[in-house]
mmCIF file of the N, C-alpha and C atoms, coordinates in Angstrom:
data_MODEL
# 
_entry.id   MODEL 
# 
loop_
_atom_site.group_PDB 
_atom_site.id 
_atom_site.type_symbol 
_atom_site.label_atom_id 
_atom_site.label_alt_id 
_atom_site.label_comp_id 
_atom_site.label_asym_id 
_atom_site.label_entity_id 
_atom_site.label_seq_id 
_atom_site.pdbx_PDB_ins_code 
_atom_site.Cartn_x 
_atom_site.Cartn_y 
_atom_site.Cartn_z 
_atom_site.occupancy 
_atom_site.B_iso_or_equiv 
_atom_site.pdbx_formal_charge 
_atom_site.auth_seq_id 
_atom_site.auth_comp_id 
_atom_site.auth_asym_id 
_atom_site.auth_atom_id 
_atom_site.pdbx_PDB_model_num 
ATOM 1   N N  . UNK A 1 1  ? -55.840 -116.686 32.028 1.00 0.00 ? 1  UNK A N  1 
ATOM 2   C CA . UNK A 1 1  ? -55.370 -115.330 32.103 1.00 0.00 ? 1  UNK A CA 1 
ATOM 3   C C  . UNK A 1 1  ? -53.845 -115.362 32.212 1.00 0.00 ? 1  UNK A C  1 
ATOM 4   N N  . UNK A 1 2  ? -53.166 -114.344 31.342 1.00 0.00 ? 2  UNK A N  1 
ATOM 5   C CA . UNK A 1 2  ? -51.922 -114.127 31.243 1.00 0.00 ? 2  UNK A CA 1 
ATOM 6   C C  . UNK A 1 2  ? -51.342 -112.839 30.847 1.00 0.00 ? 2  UNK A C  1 
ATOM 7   N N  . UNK A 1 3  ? -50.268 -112.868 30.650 1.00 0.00 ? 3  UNK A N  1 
ATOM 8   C CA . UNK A 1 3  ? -49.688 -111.401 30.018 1.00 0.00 ? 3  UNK A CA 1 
ATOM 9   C C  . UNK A 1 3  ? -49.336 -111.810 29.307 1.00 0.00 ? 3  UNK A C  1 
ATOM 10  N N  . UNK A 1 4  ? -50.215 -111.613 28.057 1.00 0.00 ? 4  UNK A N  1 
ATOM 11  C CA . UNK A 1 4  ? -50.004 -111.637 26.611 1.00 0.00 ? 4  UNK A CA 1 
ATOM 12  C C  . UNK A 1 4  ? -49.594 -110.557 25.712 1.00 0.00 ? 4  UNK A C  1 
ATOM 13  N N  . UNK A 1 5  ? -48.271 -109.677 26.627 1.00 0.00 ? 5  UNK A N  1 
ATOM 14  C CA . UNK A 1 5  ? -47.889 -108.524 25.677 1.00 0.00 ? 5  UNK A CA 1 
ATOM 15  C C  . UNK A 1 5  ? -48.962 -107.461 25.383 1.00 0.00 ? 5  UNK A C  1 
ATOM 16  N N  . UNK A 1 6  ? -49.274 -107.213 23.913 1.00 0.00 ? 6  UNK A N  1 
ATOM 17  C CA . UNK A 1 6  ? -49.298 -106.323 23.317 1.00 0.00 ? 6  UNK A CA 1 
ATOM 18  C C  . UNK A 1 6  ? -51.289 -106.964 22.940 1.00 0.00 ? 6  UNK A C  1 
ATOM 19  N N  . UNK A 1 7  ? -51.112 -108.211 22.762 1.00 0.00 ? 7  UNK A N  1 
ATOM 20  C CA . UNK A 1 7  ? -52.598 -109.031 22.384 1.00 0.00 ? 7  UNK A CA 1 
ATOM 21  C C  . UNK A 1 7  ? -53.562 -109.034 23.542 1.00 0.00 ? 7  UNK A C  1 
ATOM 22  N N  . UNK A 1 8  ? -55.043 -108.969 23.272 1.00 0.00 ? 8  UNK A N  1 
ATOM 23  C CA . UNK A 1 8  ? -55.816 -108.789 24.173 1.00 0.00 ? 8  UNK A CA 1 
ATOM 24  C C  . UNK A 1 8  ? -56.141 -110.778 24.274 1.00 0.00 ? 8  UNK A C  1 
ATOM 25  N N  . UNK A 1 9  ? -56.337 -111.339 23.998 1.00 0.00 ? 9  UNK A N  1 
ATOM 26  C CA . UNK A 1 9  ? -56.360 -112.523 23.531 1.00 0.00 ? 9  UNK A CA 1 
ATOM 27  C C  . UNK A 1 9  ? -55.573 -113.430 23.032 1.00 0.00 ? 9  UNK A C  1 
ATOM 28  N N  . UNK A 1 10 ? -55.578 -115.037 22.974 1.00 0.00 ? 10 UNK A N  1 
ATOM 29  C CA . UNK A 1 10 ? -55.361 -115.591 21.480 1.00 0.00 ? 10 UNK A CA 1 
ATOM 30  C C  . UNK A 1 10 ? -55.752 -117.303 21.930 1.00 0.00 ? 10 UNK A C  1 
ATOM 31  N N  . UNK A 1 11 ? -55.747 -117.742 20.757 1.00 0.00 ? 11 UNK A N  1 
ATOM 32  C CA . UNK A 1 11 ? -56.348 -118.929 20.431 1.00 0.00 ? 11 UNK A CA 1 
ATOM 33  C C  . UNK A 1 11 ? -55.612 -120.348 20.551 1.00 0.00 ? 11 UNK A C  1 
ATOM 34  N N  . UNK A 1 12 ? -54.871 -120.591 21.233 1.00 0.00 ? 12 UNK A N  1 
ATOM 35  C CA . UNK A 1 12 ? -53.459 -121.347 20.895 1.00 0.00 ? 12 UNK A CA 1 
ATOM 36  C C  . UNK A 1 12 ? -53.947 -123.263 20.796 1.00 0.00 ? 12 UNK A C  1 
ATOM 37  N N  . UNK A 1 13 ? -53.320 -123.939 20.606 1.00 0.00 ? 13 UNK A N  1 
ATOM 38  C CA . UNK A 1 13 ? -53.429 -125.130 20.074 1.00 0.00 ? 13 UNK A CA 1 
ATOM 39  C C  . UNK A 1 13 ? -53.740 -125.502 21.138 1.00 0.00 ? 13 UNK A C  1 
ATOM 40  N N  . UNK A 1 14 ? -54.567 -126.970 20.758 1.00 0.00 ? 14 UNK A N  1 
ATOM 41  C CA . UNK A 1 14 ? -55.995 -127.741 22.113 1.00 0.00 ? 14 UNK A CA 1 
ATOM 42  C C  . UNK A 1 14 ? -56.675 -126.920 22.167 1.00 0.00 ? 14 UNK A C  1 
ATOM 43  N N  . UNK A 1 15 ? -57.517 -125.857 21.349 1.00 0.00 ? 15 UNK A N  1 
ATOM 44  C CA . UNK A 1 15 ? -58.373 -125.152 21.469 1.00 0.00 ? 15 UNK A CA 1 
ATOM 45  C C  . UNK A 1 15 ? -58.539 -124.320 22.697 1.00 0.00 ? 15 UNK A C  1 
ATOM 46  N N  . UNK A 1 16 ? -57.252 -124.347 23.226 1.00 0.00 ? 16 UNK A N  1 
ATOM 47  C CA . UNK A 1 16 ? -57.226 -123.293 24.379 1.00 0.00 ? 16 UNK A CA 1 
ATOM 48  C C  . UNK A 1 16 ? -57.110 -121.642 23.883 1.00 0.00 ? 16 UNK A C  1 
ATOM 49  N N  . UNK A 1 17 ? -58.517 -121.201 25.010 1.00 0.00 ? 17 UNK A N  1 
ATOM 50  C CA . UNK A 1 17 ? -58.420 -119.390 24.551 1.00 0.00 ? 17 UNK A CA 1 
ATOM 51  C C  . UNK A 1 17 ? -57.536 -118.849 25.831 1.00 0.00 ? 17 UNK A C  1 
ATOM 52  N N  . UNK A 1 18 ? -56.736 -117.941 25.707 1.00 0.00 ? 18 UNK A N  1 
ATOM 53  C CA . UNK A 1 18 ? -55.887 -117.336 26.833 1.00 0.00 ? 18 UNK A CA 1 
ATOM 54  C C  . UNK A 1 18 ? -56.712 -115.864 26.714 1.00 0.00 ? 18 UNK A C  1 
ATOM 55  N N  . UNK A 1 19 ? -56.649 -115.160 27.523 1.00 0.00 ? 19 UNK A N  1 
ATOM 56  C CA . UNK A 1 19 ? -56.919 -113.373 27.687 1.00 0.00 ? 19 UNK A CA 1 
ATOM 57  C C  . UNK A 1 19 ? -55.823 -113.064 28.426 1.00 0.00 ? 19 UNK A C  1 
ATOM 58  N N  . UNK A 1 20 ? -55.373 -111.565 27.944 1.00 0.00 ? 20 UNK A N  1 
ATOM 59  C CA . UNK A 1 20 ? -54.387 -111.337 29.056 1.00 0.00 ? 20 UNK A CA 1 
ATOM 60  C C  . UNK A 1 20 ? -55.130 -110.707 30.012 1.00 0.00 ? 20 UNK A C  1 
ATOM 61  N N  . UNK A 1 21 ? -54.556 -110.774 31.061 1.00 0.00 ? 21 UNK A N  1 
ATOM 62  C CA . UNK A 1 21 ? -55.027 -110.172 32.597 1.00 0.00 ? 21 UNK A CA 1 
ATOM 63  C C  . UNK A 1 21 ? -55.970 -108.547 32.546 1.00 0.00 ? 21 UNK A C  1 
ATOM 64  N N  . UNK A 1 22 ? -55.248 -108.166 31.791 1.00 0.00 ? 22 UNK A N  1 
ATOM 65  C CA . UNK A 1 22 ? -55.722 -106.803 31.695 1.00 0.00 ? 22 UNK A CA 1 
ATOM 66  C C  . UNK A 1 22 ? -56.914 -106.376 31.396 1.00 0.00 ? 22 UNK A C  1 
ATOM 67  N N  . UNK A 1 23 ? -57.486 -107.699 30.614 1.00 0.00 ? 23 UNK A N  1 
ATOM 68  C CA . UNK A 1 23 ? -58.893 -107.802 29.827 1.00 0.00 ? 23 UNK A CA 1 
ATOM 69  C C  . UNK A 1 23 ? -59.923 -107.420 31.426 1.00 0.00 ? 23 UNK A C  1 
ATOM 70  N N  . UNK A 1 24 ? -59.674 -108.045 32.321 1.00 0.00 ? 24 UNK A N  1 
ATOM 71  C CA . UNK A 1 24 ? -60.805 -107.366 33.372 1.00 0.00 ? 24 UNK A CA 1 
ATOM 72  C C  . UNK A 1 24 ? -60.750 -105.760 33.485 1.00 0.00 ? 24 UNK A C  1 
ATOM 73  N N  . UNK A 1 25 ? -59.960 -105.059 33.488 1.00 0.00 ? 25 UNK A N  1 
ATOM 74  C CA . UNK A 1 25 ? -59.810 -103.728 33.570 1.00 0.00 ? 25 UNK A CA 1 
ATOM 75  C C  . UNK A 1 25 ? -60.920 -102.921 32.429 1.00 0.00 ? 25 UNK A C  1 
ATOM 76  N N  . UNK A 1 26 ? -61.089 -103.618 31.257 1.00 0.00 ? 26 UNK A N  1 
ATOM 77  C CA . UNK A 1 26 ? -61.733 -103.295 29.975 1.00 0.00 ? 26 UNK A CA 1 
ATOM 78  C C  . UNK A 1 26 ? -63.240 -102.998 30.861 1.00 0.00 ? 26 UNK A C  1 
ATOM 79  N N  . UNK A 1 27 ? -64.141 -101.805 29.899 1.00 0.00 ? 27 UNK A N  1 
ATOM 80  C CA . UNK A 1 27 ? -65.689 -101.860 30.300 1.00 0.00 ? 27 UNK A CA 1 
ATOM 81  C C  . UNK A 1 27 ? -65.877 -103.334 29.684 1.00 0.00 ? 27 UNK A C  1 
ATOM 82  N N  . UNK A 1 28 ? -67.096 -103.781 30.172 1.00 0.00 ? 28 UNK A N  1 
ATOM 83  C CA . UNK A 1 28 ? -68.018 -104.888 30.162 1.00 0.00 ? 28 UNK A CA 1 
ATOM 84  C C  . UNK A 1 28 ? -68.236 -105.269 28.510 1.00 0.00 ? 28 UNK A C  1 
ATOM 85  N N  . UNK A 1 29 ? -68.685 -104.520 27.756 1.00 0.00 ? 29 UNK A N  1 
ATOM 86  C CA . UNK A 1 29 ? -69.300 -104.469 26.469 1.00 0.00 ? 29 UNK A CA 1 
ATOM 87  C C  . UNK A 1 29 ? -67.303 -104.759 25.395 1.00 0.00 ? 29 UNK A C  1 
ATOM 88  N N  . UNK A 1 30 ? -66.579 -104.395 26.451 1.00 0.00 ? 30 UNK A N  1 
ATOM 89  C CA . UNK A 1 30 ? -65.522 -104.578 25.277 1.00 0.00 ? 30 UNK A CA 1 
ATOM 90  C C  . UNK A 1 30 ? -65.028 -106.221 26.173 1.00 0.00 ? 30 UNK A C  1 
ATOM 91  N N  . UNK A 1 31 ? -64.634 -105.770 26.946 1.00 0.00 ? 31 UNK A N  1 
ATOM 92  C CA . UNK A 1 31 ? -64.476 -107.529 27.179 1.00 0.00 ? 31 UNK A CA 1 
ATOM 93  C C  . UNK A 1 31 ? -65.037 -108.715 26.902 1.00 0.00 ? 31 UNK A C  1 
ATOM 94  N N  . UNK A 1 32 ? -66.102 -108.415 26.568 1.00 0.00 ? 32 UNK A N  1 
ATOM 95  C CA . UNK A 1 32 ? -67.242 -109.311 25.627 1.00 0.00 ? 32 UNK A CA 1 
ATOM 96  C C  . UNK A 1 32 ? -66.747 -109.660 24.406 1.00 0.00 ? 32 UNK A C  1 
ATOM 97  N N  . UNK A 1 33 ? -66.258 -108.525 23.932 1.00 0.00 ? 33 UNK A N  1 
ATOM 98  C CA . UNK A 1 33 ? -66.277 -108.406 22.320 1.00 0.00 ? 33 UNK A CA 1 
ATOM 99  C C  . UNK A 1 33 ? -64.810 -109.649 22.296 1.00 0.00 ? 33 UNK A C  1 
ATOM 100 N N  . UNK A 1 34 ? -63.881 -108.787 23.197 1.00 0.00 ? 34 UNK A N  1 
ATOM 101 C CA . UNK A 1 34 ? -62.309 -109.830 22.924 1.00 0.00 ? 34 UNK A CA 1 
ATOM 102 C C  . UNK A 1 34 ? -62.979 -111.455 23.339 1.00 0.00 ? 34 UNK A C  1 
ATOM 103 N N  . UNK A 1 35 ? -63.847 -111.463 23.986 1.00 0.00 ? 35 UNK A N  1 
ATOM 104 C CA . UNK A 1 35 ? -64.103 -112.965 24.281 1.00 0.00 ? 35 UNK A CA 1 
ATOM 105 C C  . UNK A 1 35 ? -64.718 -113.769 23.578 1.00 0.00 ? 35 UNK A C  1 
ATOM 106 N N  . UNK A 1 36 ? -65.918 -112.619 22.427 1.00 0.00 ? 36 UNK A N  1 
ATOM 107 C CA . UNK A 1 36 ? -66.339 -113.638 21.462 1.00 0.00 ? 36 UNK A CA 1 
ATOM 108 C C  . UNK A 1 36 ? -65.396 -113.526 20.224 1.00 0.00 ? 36 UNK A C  1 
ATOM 109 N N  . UNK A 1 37 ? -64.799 -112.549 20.266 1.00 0.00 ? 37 UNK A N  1 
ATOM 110 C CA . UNK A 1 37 ? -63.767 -112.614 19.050 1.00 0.00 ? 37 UNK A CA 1 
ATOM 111 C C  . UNK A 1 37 ? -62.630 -113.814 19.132 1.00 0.00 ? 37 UNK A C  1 
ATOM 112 N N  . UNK A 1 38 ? -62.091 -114.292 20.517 1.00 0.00 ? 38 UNK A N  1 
ATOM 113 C CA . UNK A 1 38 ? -61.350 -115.344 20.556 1.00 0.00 ? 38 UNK A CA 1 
ATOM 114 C C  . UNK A 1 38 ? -62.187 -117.063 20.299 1.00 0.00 ? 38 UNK A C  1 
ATOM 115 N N  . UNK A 1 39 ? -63.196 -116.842 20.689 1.00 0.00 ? 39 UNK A N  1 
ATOM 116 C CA . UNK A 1 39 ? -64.148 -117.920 20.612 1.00 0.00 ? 39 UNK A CA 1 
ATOM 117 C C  . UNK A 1 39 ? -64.214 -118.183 19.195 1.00 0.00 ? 39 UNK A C  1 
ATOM 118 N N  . UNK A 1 40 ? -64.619 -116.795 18.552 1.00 0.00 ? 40 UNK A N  1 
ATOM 119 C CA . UNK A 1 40 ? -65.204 -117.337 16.330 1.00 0.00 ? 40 UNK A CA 1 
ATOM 120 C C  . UNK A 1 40 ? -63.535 -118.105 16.535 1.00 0.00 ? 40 UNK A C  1 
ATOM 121 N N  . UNK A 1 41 ? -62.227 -118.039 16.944 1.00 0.00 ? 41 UNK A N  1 
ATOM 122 C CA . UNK A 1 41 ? -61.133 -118.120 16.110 1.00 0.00 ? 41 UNK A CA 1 
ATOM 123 C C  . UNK A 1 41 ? -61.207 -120.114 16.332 1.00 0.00 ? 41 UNK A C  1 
ATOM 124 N N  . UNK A 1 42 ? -61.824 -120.339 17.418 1.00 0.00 ? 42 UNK A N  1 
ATOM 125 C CA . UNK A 1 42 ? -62.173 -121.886 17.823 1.00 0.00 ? 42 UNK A CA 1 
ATOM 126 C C  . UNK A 1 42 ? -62.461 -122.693 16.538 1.00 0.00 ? 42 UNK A C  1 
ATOM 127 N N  . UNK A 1 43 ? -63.395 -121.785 15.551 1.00 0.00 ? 43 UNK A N  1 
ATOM 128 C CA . UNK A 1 43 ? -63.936 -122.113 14.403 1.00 0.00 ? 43 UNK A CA 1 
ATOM 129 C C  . UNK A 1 43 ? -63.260 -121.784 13.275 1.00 0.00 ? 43 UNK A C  1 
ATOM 130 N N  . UNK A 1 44 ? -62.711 -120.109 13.107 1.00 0.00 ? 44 UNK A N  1 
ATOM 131 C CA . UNK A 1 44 ? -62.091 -120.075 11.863 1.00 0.00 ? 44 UNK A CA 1 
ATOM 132 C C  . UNK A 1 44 ? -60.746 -119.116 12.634 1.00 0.00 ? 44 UNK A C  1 
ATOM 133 N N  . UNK A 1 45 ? -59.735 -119.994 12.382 1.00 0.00 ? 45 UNK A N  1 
ATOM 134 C CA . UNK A 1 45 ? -58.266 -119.443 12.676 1.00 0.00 ? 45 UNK A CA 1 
ATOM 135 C C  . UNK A 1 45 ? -57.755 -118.692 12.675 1.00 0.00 ? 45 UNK A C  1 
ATOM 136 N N  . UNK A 1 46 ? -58.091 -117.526 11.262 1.00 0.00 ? 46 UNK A N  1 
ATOM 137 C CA . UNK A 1 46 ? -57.911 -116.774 10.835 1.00 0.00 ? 46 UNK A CA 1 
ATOM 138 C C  . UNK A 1 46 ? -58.444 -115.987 10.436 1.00 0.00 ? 46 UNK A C  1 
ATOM 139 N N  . UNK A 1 47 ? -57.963 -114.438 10.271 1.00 0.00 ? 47 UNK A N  1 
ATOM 140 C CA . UNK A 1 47 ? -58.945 -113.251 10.075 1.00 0.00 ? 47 UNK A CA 1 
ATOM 141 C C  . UNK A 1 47 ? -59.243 -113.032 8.663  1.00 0.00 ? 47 UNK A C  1 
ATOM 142 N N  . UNK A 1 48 ? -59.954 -114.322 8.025  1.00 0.00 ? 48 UNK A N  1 
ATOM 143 C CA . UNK A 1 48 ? -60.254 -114.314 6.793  1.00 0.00 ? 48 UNK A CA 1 
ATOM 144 C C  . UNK A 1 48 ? -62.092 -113.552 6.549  1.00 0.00 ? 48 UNK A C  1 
ATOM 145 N N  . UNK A 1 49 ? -62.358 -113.436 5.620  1.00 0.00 ? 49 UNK A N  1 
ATOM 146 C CA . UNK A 1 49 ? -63.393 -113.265 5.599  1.00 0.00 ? 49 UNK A CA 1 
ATOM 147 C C  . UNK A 1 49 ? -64.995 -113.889 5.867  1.00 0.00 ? 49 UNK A C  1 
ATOM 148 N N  . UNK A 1 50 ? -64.800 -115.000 6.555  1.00 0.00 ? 50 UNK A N  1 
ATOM 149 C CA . UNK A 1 50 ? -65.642 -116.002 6.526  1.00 0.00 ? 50 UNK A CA 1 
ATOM 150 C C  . UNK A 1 50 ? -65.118 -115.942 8.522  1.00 0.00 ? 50 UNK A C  1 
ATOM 151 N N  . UNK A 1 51 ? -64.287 -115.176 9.281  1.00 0.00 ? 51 UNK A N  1 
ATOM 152 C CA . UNK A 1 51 ? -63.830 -115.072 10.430 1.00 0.00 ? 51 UNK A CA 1 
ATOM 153 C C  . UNK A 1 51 ? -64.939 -114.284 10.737 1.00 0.00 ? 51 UNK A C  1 
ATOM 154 N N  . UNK A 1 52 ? -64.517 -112.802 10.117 1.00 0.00 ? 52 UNK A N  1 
ATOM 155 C CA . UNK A 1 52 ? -65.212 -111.823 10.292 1.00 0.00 ? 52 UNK A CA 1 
ATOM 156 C C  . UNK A 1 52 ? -66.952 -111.723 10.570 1.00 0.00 ? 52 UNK A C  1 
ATOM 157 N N  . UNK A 1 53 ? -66.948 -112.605 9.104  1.00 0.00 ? 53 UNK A N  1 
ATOM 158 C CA . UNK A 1 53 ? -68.823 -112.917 8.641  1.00 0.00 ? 53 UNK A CA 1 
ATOM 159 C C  . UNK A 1 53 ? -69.605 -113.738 10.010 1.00 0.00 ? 53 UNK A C  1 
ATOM 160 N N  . UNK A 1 54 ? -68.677 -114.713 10.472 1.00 0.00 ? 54 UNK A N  1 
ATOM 161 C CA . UNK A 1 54 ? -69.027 -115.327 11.213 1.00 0.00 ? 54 UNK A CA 1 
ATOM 162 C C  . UNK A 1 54 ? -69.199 -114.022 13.316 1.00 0.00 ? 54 UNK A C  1 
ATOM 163 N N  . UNK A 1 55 ? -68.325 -113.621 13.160 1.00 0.00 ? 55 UNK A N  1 
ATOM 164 C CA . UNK A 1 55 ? -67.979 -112.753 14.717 1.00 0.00 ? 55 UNK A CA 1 
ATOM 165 C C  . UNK A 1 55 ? -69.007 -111.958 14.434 1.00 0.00 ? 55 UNK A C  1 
ATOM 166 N N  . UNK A 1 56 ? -69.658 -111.316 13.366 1.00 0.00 ? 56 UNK A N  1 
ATOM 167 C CA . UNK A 1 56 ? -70.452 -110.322 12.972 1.00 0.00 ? 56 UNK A CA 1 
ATOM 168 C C  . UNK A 1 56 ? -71.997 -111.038 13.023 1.00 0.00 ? 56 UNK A C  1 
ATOM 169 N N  . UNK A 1 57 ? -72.327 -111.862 12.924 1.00 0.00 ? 57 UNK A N  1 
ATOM 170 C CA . UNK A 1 57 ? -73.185 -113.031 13.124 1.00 0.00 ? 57 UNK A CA 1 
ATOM 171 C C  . UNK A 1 57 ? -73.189 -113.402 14.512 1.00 0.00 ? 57 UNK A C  1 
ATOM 172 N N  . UNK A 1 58 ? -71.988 -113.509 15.195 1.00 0.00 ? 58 UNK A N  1 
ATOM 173 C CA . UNK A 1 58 ? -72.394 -113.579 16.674 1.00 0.00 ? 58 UNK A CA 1 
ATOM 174 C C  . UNK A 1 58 ? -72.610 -112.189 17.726 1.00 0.00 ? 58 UNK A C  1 
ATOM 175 N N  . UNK A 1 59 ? -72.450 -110.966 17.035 1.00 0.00 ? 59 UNK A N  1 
ATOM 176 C CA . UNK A 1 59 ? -72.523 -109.863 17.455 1.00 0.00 ? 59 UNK A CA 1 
ATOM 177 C C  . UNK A 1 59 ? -72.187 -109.102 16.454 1.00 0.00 ? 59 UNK A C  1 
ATOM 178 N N  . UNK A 1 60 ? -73.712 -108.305 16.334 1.00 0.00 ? 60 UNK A N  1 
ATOM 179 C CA . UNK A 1 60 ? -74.101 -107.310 14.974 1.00 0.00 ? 60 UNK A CA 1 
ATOM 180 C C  . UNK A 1 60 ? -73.294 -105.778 15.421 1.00 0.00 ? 60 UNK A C  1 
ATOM 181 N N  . UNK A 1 61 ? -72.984 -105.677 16.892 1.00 0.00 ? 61 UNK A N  1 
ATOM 182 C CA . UNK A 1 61 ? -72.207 -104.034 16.727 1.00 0.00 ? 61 UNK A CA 1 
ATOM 183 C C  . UNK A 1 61 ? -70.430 -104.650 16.750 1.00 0.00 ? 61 UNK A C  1 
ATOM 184 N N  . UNK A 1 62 ? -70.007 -105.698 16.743 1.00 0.00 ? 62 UNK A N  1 
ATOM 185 C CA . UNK A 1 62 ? -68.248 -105.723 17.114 1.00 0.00 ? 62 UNK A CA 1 
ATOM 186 C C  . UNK A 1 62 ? -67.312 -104.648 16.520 1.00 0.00 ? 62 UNK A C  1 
ATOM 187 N N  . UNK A 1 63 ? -68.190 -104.177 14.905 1.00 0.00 ? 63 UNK A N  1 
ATOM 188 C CA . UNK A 1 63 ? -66.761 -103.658 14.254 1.00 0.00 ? 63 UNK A CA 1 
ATOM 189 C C  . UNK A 1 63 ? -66.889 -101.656 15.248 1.00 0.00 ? 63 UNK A C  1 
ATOM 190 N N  . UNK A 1 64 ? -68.105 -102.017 15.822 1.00 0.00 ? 64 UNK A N  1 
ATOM 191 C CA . UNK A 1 64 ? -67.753 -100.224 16.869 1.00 0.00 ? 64 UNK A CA 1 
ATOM 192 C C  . UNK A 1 64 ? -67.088 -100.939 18.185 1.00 0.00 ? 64 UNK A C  1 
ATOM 193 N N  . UNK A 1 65 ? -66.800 -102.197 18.704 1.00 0.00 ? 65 UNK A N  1 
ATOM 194 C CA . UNK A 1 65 ? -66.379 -102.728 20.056 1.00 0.00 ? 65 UNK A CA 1 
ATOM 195 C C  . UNK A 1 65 ? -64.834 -102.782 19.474 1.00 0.00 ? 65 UNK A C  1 
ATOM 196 N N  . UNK A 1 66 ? -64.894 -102.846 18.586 1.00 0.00 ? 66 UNK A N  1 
ATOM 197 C CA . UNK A 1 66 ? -63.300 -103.246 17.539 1.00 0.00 ? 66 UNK A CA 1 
ATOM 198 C C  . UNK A 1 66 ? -62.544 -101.983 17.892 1.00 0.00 ? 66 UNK A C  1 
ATOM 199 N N  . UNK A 1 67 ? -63.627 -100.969 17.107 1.00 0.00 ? 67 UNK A N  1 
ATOM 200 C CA . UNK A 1 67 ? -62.835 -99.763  16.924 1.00 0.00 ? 67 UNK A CA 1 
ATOM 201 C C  . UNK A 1 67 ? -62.597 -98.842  18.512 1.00 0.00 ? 67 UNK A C  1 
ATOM 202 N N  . UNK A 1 68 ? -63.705 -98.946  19.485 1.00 0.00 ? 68 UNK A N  1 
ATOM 203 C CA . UNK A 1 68 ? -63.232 -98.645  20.974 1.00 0.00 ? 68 UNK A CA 1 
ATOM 204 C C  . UNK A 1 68 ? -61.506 -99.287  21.425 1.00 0.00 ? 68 UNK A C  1 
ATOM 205 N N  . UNK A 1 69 ? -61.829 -100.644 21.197 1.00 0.00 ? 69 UNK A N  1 
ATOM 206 C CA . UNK A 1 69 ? -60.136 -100.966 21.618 1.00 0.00 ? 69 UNK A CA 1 
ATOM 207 C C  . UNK A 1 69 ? -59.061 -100.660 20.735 1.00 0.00 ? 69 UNK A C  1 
ATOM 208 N N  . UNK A 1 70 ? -59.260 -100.475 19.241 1.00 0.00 ? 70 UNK A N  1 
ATOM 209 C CA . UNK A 1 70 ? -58.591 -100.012 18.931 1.00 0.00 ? 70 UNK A CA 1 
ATOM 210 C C  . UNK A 1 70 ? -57.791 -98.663  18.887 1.00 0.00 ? 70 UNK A C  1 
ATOM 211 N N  . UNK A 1 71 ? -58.842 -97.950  19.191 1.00 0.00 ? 71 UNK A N  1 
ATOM 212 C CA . UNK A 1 71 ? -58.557 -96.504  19.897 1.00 0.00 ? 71 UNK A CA 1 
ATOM 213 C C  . UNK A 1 71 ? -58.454 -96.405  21.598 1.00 0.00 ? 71 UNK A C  1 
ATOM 214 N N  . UNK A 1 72 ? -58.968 -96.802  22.626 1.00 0.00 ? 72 UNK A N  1 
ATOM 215 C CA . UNK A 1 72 ? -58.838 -97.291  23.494 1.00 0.00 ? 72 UNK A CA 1 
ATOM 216 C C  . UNK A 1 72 ? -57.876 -97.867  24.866 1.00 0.00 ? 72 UNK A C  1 
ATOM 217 N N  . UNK A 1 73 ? -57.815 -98.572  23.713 1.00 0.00 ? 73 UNK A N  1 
ATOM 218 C CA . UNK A 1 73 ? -57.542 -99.704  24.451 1.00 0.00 ? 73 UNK A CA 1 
ATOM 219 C C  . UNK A 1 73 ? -56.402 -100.026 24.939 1.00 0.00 ? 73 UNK A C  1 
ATOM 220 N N  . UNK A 1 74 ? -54.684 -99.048  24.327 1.00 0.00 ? 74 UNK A N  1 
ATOM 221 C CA . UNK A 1 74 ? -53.898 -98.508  25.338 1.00 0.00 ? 74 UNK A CA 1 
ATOM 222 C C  . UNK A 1 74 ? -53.795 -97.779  26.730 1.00 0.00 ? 74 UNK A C  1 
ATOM 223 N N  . UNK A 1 75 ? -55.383 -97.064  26.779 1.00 0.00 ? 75 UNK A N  1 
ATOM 224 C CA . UNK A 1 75 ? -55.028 -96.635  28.012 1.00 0.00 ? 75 UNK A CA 1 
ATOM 225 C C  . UNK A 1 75 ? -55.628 -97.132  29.164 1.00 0.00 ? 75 UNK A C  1 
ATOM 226 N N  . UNK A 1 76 ? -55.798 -98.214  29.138 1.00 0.00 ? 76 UNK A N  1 
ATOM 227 C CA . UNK A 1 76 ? -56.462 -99.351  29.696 1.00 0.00 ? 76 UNK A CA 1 
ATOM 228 C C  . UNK A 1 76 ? -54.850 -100.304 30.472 1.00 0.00 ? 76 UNK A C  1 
ATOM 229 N N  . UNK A 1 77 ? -54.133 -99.512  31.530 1.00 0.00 ? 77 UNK A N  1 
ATOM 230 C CA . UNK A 1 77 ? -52.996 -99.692  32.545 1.00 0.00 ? 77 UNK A CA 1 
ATOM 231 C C  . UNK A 1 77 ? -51.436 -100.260 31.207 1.00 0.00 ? 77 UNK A C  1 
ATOM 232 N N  . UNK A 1 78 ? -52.013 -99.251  30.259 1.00 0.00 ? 78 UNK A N  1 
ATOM 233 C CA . UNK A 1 78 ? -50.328 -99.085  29.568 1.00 0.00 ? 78 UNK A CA 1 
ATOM 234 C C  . UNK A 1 78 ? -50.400 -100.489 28.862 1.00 0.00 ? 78 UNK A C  1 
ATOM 235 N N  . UNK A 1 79 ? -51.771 -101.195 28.305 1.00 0.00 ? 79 UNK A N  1 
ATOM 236 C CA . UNK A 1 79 ? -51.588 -102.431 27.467 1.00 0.00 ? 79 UNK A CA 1 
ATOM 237 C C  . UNK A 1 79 ? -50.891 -102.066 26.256 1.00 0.00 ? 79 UNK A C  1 
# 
């Protein structure tokens, strides 16, 4: 856990996943989502299409958990 700015997450080299702090503040069902969304990136780096196919495969609702934080997910202590 950190303050990662503006990112709810990220993936950084040694396969270390960071969250920023704020991610506990999130309901349950979205903090999930940033946690398996940082996890697919373990596997595919990038938000290519074979990223996606794969996060969607590990959870069939993400792109409505997507769109909560994306709408959201600023007012969640001014992230």
């Amino acid at each position: 856990m950190k303050d990662l700015g503006y990112r709810w997450g990220s993936c950084g080299k040694g396969n270390r996943v960071y969250f920023h702090w704020k991610t506990i503040l999130l309901p349950r069902h979205i903090a999930e989502y940033v946690v398996v969304h940082e996890l697919v990136h373990l596997h595919e780096p990038h938000h290519t299409p074979a990223f996606w196919c794969r996060l969607e495969r590990a959870m069939l609702d993400y792109e409505q958990r997507k769109g909560w934080l994306a709408r959201h997910g600023i007012e969640v202590e001014g992230v």
